[in-house]
LUMKOLMI-92478 format. One record per residue: x, y, z of N, C-alpha, C in turn; residue number from 1; residue in one letter. Coordinates in steps of 0.1 Angstrom, whole numbers, plus 5000, padded with zeros to 4 digits. Atoms other than C-alpha are relative to their C-alpha. Example, Ala and Ser with C-alpha at 12.3 -4.5 7.8 and 13.67 -1.06 7.14 Angstrom:
BEGIN
NODE  n_u  n_v  n_w ca_u ca_v ca_w  c_u  c_v  c_w   k r
NODE 5009 4988 5000 5123 4955 5078 5009 5012 5000   1 A
NODE 4991 4989 5000 5137 4989 5071 4992 5011 5008   2 S
//
This chain:
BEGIN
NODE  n_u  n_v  n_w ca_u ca_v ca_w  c_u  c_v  c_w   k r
NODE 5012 4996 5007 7995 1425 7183 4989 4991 5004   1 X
NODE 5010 5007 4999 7963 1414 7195 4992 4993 4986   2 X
NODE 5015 5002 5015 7938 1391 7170 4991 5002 5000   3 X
NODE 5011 4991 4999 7910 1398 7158 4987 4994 5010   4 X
NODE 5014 5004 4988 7889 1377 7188 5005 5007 5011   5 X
NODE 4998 4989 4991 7909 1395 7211 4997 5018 5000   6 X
NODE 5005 4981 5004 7902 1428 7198 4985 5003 5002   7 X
NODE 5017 5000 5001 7863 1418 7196 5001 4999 5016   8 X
NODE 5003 5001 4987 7864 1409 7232 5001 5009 5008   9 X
NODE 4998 4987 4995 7882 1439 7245 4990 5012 5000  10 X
NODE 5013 4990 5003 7855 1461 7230 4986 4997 5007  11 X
NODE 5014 5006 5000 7829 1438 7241 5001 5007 5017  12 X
NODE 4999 4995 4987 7843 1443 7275 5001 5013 5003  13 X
NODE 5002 4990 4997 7846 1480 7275 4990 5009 5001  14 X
NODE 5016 4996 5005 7812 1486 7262 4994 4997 5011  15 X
NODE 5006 5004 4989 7799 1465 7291 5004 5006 5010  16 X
NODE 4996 4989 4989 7818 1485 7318 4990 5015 4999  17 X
NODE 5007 4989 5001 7809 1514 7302 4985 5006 5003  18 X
NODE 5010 5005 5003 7774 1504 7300 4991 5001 5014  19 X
NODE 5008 5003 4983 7771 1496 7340 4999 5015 5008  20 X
NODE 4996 4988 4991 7789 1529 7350 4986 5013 4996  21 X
NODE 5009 4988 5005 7761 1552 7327 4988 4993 5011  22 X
NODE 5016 4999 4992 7732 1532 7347 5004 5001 5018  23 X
NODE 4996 4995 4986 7749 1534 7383 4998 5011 4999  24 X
NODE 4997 4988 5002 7753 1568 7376 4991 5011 4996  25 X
NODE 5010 4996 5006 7726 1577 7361 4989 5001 5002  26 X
NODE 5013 5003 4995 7697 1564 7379 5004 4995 5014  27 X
NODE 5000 5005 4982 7707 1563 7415 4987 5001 5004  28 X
NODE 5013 4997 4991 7671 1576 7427 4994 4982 5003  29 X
NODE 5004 5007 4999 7660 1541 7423 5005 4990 5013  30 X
NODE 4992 5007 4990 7685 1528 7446 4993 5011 5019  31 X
NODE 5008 4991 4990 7673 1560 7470 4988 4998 5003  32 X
NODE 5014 4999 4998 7638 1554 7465 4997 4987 5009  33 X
NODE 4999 5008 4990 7644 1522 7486 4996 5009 5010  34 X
NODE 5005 4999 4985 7643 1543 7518 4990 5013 5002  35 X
NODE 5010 4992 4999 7616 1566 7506 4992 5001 5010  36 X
NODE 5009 4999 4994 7590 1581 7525 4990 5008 4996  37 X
NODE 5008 4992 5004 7557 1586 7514 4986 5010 5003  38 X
NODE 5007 4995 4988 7533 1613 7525 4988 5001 5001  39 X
NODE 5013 5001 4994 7497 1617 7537 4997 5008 4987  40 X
NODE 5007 4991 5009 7474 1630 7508 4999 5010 5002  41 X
NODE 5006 4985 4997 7464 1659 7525 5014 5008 4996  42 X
NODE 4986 4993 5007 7503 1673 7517 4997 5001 4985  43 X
NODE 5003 5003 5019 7490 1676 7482 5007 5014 4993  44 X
NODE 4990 4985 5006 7514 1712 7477 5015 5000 5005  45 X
NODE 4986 4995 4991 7548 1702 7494 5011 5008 4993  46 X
NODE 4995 4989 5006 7570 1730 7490 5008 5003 5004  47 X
NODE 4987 4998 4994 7599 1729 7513 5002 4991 5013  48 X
NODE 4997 5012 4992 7614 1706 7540 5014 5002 5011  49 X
NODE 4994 4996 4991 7635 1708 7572 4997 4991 5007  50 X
NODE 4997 5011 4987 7645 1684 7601 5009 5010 5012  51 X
NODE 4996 4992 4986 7645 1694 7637 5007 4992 5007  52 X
NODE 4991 5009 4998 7664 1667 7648 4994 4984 5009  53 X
NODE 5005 5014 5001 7636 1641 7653 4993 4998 4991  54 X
NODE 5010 5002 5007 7608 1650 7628 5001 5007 4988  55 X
NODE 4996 4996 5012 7611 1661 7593 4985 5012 5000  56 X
NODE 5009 4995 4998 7588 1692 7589 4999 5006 4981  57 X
NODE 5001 4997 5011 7574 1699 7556 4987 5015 4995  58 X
NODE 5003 4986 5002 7561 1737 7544 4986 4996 4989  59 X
NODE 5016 5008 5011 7520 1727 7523 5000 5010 4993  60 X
NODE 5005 4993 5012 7522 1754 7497 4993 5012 5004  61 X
NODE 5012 4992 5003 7490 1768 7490 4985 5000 5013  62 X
NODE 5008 5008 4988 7475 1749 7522 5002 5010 5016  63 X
NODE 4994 4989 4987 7495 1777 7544 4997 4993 5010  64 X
NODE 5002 5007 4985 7504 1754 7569 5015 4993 4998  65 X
NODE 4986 5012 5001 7536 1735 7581 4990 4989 5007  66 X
NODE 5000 5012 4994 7532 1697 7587 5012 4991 5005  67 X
NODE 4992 5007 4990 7553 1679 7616 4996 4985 4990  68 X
NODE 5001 5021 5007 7559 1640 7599 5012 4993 5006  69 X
NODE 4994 5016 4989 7568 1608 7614 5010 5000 4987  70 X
NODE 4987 5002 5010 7604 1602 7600 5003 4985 4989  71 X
NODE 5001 5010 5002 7597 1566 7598 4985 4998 4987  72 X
NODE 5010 5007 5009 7562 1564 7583 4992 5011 4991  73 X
NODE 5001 4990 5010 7555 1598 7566 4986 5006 5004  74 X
NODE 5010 4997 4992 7524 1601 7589 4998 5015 5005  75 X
NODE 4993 4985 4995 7517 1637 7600 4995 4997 5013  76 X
NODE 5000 4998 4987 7521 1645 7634 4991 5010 5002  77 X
NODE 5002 4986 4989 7510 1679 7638 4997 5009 4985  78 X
NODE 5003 4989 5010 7495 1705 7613 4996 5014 5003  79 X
NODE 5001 4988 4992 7502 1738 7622 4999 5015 4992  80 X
NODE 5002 4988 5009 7485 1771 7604 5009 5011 4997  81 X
NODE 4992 4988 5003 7503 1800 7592 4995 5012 4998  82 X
NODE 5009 4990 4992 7490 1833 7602 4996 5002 4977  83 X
NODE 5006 5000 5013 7472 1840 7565 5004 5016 4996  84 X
NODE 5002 4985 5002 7472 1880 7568 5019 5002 4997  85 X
NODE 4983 4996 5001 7516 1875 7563 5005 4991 4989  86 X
NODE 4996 5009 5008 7516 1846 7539 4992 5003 4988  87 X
NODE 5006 5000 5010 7510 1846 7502 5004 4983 4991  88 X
NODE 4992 5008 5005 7533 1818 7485 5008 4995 5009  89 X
NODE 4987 5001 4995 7554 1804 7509 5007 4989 4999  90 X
NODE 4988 5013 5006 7586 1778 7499 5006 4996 5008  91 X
NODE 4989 5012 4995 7616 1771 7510 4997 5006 5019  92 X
NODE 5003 5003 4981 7619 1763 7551 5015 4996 5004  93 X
NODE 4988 5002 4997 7646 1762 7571 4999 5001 5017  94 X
NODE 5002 5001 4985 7649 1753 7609 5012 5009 5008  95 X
NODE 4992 4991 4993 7667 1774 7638 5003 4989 5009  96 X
NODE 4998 5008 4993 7678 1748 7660 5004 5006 5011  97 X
NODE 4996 4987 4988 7694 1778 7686 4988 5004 5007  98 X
NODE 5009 4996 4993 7660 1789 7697 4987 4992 4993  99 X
NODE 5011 5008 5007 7634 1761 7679 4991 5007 4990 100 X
NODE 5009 4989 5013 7620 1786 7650 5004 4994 4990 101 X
NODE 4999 5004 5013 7615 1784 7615 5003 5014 4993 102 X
NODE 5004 4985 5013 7623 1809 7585 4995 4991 4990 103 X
NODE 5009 5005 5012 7599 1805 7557 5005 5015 4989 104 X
NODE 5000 4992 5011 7605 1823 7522 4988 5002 5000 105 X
NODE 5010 4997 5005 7576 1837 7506 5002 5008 4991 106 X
NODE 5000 4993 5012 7572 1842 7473 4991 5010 4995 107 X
NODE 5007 4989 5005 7546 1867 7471 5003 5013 5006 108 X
NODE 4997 4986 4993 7556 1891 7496 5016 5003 4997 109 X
NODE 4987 5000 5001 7594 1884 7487 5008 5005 5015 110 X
NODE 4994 5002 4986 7601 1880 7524 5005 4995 5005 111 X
NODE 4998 5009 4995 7617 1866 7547 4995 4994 5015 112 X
NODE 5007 5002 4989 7601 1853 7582 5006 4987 5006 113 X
NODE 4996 5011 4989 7607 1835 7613 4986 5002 5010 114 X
NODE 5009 5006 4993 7584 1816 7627 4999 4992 5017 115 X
NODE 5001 5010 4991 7573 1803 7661 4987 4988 5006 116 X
NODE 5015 5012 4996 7551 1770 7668 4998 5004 5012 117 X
NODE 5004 4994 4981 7530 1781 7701 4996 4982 5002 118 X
NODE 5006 5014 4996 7529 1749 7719 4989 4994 5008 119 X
NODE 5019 5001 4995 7494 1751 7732 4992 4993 4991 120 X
NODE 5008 5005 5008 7481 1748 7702 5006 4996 4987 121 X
NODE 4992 4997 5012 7485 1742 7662 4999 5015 4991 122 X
NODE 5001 4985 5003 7489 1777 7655 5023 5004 5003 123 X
NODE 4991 4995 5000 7520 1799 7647 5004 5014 5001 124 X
NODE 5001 4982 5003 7532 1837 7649 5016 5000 4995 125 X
NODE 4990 4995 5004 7557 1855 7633 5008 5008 5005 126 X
NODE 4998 4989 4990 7582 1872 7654 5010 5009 4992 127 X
NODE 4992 4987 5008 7606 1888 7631 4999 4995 4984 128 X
NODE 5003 5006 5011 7604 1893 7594 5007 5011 4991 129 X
NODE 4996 4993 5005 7625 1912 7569 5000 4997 4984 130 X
NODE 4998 5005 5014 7625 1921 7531 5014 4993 4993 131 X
NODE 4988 5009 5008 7648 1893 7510 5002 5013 4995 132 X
NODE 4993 4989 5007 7677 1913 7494 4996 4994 4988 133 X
NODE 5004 5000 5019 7668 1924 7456 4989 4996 5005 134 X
NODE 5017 5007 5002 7631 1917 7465 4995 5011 4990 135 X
NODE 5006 4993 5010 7625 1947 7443 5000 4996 4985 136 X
NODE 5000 5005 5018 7636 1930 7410 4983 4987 5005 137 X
NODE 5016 5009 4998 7599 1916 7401 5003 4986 5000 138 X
NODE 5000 5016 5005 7612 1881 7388 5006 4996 5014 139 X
NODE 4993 5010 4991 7634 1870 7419 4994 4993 5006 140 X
NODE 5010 5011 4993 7623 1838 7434 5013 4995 5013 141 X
NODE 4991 5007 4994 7644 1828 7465 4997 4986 5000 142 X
NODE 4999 5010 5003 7648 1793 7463 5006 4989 5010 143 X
NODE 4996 5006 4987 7662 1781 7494 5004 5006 5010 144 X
NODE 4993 4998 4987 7672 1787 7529 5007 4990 5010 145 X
NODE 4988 5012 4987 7695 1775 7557 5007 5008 5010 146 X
NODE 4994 4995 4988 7704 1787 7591 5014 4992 5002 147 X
NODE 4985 5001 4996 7741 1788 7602 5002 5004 5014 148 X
NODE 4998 4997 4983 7749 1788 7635 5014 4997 5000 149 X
NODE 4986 5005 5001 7786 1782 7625 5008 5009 4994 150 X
NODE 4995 4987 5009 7813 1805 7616 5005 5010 5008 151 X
NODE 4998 4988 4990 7822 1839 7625 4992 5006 5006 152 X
NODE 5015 4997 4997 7788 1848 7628 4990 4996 4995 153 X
NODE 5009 5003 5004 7756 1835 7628 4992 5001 4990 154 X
NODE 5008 4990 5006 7732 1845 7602 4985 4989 4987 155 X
NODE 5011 5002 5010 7705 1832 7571 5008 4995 4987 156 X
NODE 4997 5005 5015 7716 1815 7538 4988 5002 4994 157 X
NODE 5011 5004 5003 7695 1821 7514 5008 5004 4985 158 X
NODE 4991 5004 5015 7698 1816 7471 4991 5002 4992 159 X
NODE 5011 4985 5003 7679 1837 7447 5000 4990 4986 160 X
NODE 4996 5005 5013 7671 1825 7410 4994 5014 4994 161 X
NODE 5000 4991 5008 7666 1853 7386 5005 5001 4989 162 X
NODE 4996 5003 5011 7668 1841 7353 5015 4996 4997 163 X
NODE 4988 5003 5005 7704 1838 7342 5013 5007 5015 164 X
NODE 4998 4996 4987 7710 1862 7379 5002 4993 5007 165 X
NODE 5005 5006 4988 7711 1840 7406 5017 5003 5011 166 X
NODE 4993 4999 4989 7731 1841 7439 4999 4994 5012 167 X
NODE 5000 5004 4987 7742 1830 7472 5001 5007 5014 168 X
NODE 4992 4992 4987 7741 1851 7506 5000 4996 5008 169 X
NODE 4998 5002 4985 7746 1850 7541 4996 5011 5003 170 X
NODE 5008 4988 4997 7722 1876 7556 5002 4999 5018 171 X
NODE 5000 4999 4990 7723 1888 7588 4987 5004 5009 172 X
NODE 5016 4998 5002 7687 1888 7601 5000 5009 5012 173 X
NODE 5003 4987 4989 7688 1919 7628 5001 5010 4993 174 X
NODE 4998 4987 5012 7698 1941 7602 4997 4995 4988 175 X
NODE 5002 5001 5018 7692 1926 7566 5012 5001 4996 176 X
NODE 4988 4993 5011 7725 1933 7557 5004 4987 4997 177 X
NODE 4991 5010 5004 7743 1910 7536 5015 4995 5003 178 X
NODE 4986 5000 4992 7775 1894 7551 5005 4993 4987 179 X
NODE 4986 5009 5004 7788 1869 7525 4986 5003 4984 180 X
NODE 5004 5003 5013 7774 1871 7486 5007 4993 4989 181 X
NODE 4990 5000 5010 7789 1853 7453 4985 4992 4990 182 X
NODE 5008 5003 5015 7777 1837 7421 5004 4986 5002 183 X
NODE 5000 5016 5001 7772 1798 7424 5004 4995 4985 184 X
NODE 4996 5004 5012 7773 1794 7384 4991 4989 5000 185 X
NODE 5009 5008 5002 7745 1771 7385 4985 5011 5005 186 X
NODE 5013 4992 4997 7707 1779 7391 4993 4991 5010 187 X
NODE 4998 5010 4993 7707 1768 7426 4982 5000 5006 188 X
NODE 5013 5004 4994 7674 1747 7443 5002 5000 5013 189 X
NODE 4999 5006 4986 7674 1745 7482 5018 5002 5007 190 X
NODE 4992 5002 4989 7700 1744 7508 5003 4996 5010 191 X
NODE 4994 5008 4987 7717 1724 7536 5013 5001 5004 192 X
NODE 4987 4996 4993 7745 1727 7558 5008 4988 5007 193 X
NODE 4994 5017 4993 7771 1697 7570 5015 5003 4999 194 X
NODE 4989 5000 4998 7804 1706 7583 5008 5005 4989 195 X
NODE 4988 4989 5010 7813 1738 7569 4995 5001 4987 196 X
NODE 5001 5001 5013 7801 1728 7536 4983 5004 4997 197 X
NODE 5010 4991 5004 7771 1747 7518 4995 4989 4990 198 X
NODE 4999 5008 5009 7754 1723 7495 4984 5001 4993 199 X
NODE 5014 4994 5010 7725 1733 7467 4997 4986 4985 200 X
NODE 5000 5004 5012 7711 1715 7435 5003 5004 4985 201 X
NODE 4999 4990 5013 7719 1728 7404 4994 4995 4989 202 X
NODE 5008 5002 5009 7693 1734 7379 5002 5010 4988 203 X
NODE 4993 4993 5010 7716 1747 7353 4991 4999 4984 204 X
NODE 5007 5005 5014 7702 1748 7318 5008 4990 4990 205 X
NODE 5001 5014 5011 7698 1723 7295 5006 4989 5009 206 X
NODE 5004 5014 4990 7701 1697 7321 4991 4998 5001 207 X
NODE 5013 5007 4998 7673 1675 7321 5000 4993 5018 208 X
NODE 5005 5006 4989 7678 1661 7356 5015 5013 5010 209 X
NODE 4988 4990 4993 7698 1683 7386 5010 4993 5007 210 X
NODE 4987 5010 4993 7729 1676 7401 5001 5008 5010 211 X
NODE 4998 4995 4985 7741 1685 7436 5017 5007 5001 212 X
NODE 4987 4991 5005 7766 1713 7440 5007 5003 5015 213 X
NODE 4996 4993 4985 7789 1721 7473 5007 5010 4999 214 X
NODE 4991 4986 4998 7807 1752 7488 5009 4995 5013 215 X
NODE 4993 4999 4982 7834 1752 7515 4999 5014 5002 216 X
NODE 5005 4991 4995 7821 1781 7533 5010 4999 5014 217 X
NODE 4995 4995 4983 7843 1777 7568 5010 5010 5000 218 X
NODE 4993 4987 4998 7865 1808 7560 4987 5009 4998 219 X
NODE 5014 4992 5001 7830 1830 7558 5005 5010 4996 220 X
NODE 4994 4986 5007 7846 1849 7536 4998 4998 4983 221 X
NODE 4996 5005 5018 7837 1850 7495 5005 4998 4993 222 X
NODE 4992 5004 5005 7865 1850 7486 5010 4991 5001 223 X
NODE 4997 5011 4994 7875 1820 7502 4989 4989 4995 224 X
NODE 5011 5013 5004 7845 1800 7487 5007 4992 4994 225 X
NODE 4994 5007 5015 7857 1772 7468 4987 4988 4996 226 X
NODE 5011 5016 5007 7830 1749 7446 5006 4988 4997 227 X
NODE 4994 5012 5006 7836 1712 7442 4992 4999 4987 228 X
NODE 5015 5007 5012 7819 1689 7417 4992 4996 4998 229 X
NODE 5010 5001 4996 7791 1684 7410 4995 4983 5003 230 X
NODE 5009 5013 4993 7772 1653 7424 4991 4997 4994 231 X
NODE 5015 5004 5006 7748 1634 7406 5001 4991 4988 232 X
NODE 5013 4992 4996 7724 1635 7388 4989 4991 5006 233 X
NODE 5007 5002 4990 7698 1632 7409 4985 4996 4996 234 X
NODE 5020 5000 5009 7658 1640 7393 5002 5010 4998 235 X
NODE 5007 4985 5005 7644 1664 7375 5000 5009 5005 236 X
NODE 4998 4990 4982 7649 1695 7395 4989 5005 5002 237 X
NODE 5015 4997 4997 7612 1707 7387 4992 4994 5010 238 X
NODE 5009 5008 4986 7599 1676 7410 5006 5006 5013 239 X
NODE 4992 4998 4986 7627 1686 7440 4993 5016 5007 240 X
NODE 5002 4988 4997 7617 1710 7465 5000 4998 5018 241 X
NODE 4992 5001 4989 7639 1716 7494 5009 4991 5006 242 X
NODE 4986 5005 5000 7670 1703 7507 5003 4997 5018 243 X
NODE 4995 4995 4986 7679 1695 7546 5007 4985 5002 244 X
NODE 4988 5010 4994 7704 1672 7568 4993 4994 5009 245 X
NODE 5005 5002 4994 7695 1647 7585 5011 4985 5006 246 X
NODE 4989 5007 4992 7720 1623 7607 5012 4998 4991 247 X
NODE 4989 4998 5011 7748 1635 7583 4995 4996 4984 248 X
NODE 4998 5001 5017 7732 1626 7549 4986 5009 5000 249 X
NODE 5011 4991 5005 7708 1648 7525 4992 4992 4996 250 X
NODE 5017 5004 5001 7674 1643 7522 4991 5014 4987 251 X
NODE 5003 4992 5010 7654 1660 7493 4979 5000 5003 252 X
NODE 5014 5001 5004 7615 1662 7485 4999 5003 4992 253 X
NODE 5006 4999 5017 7598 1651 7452 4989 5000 5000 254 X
NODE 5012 4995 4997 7569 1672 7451 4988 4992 4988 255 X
NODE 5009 5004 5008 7553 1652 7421 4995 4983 5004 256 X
NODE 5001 5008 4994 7558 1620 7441 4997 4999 5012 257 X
NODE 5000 4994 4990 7551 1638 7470 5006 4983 5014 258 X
NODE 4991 5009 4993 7581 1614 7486 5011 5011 5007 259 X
NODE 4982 4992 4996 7611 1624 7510 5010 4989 4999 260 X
NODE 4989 5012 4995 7641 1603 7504 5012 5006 4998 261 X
NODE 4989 4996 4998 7677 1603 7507 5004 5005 4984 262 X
NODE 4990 5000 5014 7701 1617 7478 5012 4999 5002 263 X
NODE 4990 5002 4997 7732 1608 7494 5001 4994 5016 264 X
NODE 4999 5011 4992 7746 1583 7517 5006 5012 5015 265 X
NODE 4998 4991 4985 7766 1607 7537 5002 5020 4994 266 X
NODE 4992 4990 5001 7776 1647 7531 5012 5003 4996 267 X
NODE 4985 5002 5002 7811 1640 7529 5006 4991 4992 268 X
NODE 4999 5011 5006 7815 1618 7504 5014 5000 4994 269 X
NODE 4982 4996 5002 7853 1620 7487 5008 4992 5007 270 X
//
């Protein structure tokens, strides 16, 4: 039978464990925001984010324009228009690394588009462009995208919110048709891809800050999805906006900080 200064201590010491694990845990960003990067004023709407595999490219909102950024100093490289007469809203971004294009969501036209930078100038055209599935329900907001070049077949990730609705597909962008659909069970933000694994925020309700959710996707089959656990939490999911990979670890953007920094050391963590 312990006495009663051992019993005081015991407590003292579990309280203090307990204590360290809630602020590790709790407030990683601070430890992330170490290798932040912060960006040029003129980004004053960043709205979605993508790495081509030297330069992080970030989607300006309301500004209809992508900006090319220095990885290191958040500097823009390159600011390149977006044809105006096809854009209303446009979000999430997602790179093609098979033929150097972009797809851009857009939330006004509830479309989907692929883009090409003309390398003459800073100017862009759209060479193929199809309506998101469900763009007829008024509320749907796609929420993120992500090219797959892995699998059985190639095709478009992209993740819908619609109030209490939301979803995950695999589109096939020559046809529109849907290859792979299911129900994440969160209300997912953005998307990245890292060896097989599908990996979103989840801005479930009544969470005050979002946590990070994966899929194993390498049987490209729905019914072979399996979700782990969630990851986190991360920030507010209102500040985050977009999701991509970048030398095996995720990278986020916090559009109220208008920062990009890491939210994980590698993809594979486990």
């Amino acid at each position: 039978m312990r006495n009663p200064a051992q019993e005081k201590f015991r407590k003292i010491l579990v309280f203090v464990v307990a204590l360290t694990a809630v602020f590790v845990w709790a407030a990683p960003s601070k430890a992330w925001a170490q290798q932040s990067i912060a960006l040029d004023k003129e980004i004053s709407d960043p709205r979605g984010l993508a790495w081509d595999g030297a330069s992080f490219w970030i989607n300006g909102g309301n500004a209809l324009a992508l900006f090319q950024i220095d990885p290191d100093t958040g500097s823009i490289l390159r600011r390149v228009g977006l044809p105006d007469t096809q854009f209303q809203h446009p979000r999430a971004l997602a790179w093609q690394p098979s033929d150097g294009t972009f797809w851009l969501a857009d939330e006004g036209t509830r479309m989907l588009l692929k883009l090409r930078v003309n390398p003459d100038d800073d100017s862009a055209e759209v060479v193929h462009f199809f309506d998101a599935p469900d763009a007829d329900l008024s509320r749907i907001v796609v929420t993120g995208v992500e090219w797959d070049e892995g699998g059985a077949y190639p095709g478009l990730w992209m993740c819908t919110s619609l109030g209490l609705c939301t979803t995950v597909k695999k589109i096939d962008v020559e046809s529109g048709r849907v290859l792979i659909s299911f129900y994440p069970v969160c209300d997912p933000r953005g998307l990245a891809i890292r060896d097989r694994t599908l990996w979103t925020f989840s801005a479930s309700r009544g969470r005050s800050s979002s946590k990070l959710m994966r899929f194993d996707i390498s049987e490209d089959d729905w019914r072979q999805v399996k979700r782990s656990r969630m990851l986190g939490p991360v920030a507010p999911v209102e500040l985050l906006s977009g999701l991509t990979t970048r030398a095996g670890s995720l990278w986020t953007l916090d559009r109220a900080e208008r920062t990009v920094f890491p939210i994980a050391e590698k993809t594979s963590p486990d």
